[in-house]
C-alpha positions in Angstrom: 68.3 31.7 -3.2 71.4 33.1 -2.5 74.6 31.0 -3.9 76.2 30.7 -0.7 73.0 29.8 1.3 72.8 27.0 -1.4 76.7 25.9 -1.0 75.8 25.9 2.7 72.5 23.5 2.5 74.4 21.2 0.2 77.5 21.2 2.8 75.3 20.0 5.5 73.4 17.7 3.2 76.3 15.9 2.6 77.8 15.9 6.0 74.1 14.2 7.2 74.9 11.7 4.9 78.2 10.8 5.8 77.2 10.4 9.2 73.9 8.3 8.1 76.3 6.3 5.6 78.7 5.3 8.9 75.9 5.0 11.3 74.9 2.2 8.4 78.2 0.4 8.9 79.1 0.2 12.2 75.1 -0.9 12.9 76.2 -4.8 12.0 79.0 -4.6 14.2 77.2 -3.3 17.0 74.7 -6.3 16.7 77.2 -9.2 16.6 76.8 -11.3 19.3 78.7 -15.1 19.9 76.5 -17.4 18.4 78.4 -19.6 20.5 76.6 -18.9 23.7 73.7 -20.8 24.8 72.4 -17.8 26.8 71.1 -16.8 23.4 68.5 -19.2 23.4 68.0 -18.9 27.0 66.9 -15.3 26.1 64.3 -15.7 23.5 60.8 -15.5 24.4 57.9 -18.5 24.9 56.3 -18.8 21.1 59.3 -17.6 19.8 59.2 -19.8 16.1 62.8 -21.6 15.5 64.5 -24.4 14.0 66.3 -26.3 15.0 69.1 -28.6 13.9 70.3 -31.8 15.6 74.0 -33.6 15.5 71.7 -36.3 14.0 71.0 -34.5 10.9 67.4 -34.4 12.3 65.3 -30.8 11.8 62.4 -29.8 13.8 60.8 -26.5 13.3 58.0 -25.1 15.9 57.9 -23.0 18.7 60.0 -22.5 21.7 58.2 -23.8 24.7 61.5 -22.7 27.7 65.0 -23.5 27.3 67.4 -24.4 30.8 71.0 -25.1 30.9 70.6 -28.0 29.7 67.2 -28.5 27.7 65.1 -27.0 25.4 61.3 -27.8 24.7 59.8 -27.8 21.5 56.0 -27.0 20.4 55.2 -28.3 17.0 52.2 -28.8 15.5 50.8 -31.7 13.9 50.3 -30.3 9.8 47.7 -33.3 9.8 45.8 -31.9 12.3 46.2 -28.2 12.7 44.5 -28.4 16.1 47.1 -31.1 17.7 50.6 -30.6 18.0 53.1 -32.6 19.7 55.7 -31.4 22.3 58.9 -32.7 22.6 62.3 -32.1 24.8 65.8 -31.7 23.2 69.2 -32.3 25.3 71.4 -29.6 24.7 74.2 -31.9 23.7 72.6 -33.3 21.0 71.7 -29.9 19.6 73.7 -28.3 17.0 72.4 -25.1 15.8 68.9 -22.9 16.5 67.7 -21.0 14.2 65.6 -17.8 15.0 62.6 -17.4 12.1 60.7 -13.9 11.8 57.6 -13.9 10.6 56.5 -11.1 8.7 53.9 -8.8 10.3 52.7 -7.8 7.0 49.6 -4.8 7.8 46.0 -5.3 6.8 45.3 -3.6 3.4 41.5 -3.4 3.7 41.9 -1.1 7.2 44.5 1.0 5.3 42.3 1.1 1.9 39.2 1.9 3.9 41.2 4.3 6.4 43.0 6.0 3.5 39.3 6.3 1.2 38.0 7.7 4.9 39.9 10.8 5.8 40.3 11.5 1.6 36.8 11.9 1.6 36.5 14.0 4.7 39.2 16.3 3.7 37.5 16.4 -0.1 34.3 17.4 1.7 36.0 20.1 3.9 37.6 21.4 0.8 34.7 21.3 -1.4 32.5 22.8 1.2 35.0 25.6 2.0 34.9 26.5 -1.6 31.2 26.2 -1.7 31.1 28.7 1.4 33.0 31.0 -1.0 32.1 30.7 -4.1 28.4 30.3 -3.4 26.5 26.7 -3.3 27.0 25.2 -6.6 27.5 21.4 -4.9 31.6 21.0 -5.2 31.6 19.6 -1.7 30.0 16.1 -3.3 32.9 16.6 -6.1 35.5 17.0 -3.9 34.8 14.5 -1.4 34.7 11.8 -3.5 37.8 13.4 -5.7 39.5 13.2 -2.1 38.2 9.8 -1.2 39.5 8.2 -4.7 43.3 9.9 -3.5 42.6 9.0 -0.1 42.4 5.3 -1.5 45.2 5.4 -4.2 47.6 7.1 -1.3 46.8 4.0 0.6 47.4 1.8 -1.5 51.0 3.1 -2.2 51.8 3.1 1.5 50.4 -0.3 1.7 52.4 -1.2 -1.2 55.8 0.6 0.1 55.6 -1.4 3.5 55.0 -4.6 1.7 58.3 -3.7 0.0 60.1 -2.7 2.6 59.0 -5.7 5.3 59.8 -8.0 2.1 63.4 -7.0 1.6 63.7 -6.7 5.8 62.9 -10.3 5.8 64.3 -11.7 2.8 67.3 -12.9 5.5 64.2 -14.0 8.2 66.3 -17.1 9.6 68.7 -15.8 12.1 71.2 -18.4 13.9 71.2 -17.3 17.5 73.0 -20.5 19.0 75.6 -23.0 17.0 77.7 -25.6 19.5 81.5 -25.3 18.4 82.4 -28.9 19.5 82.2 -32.0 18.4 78.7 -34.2 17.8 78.2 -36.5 20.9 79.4 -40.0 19.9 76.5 -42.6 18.6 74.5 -43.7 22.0 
């Protein structure tokens, strides 16, 4: 490679970075939003999971049934029972903060083990039968296609295993407030 050409790829290397590296920054700033606003929790969707926080010190955690101006139901299911659950209405003056909770979509490893062990074994067999078709019949397609099947697998597993990662760290911050009243708790009823 020439030394300039070189110079030149690590120019624009660098500039990508930069621009990566600022995009990175600014991203949190272009998310903020006033947690402030009850129109958040307007916004979220039926089965959305939250928790939320009363002035009473009371928490409930479930799922988000609809939310008004003034109102928000609550789906919660009994633990005792896992088929009953209880439903219950929340005035929004008594509410202090909802919480947002991700749940982690985590991806089946058997589909990606058994996809990966799959098309690793087809390509082996391709491979070893292309080589065969060369080289004369001496059986390397059965060699190769489980040689390819084995990789298949093991690349599955690490892309199984980087997306575990990567959903882990995403969601190590999974509780996200989206509404937080500014005032003062409503005085004792």
């Amino acid at each position: 490679m020439h030394p300039a050409s070189s110079t030149h790829a690590n120019h624009q290397v660098r500039q990508f970075l930069a621009v990566l590296l600022a995009a990175l920054l600014a991203a949190p700033a272009a998310t903020a939003r006033d947690i402030h606003d009850w129109s958040n929790v307007k916004k979220l969707n039926p089965g959305t999971a939250v928790h939320v926080q009363l002035w009473s010190g009371e928490n409930l955690a479930g799922e988000l049934d609809a939310a008004s101006d003034s109102t928000l139901r609550l789906s919660v299911a009994d633990s005792t029972t896992p088929q009953a659950g209880w439903s219950r209405t929340l005035d929004r003056a008594k509410i202090h903060r909802v919480a947002r909770i991700r749940r982690s979509d985590l991806p089946n490893p058997n589909h990606w083990m058994l996809g990966g062990a799959v098309a690793g074994g087809i390509a082996g067999i391709a491979v070893g039968a292309a080589k065969d078709a060369k080289q004369g019949n001496n059986g390397r397609w059965i060699v190769d296609g489980f040689g390819g099947a084995v990789l298949g697998f093991v690349a599955a597993l690490a892309v199984v295993g980087g997306v575990l990662v990567v959903k882990t760290v995403s969601n190590s911050t999974h509780v996200r407030v989206v509404y937080e009243d500014a005032g003062n708790p409503p005085p004792p009823q």
